[in-house]
C-alpha positions, 0 to 999 in steps of 0.5 A, spaced: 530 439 537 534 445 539 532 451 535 538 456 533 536 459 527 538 467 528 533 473 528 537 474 521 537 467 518 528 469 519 526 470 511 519 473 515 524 478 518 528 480 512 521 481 510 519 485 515 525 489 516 525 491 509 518 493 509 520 498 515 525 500 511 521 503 505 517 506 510 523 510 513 525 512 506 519 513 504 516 518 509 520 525 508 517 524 501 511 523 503 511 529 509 510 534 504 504 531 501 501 530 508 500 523 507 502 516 510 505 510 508 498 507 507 495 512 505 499 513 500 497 506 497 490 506 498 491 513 493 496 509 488 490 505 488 485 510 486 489 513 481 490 506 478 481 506 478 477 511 482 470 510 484 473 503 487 468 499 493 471 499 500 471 491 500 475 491 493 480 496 496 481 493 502 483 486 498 486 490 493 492 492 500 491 487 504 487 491 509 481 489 514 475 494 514 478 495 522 484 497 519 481 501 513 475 504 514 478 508 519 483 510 514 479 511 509 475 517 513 481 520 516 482 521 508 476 524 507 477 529 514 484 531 510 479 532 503 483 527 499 477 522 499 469 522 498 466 516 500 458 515 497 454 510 498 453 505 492 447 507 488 447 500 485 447 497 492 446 502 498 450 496 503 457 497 499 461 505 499 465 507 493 471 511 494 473 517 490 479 521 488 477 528 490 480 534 486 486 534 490 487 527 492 487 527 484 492 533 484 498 529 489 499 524 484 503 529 480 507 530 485 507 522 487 510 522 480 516 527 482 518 522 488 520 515 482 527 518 481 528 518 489 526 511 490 529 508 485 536 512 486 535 509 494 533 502 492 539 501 488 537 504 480 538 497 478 530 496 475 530 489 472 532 487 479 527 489 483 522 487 478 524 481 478 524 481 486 518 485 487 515 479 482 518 473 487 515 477 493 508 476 489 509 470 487 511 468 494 505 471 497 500 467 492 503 462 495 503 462 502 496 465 501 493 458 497 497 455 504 492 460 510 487 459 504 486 452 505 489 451 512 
């Protein structure tokens, strides 16, 4: 069989390359908040539901503990995050906002306009192609689940 698909004629690429590209044009907005790309996912997910477990979180972004846990301290160094053992099972570690992991958030809430303005501004598109990227993801996650 001859294999002629081109790199860009790769969905996995499009992918990939577009994930790339929303690094890129988030990081001079993340910059002054002194944050990176993950890091500002692991804070939008607190700021969606603090005191969450580390296992819950790294599910929550598709992240193994070898990838978190390191980030999840790097946070805690910068004073952005507290970690404490969970009272209710002393094997598992809750994460919590601190005062100025909380303090980003309004300014997280400035960048909005940016990001819209730099994805194109029409909204209902990107809804409707963040909910197929999701659907997507559902069902390649039903495929690696049973393989």
């Amino acid at each position: 069989m001859d294999f002629k698909m081109s790199l860009d004629d790769h969905l996995c690429f499009a992918i990939y390359s577009a994930h790339h590209a929303i690094v890129r044009m988030y990081r001079p907005l993340l910059d002054p908040m002194g944050v990176t790309y993950p890091q500002y996912l692991v804070l939008l997910a607190l700021w969606e539901q603090d005191g969450r477990r580390v296992r819950e979180l790294g599910a929550d972004l598709f992240l193994d503990s070898n990838t978190l846990t390191p980030l999840l301290k790097r946070m805690q160094a910068v004073g952005l995050v507290a970690r404490r053992r969970n009272p209710e099972d002393e094997r598992s570690v809750l994460i919590f906002l601190t005062e100025k992991g909380k303090a980003l958030k309004a300014q997280a809430e400035g960048m909005s306009p940016c990001v819209a303005e730099a994805m194109g501004d029409d909204m209902q598109e990107l809804a409707e192609l963040r909910d197929r990227l999701h659907r997507l993801r559902a069902r390649l996650d039903g495929v690696t689940q049973k393989g």
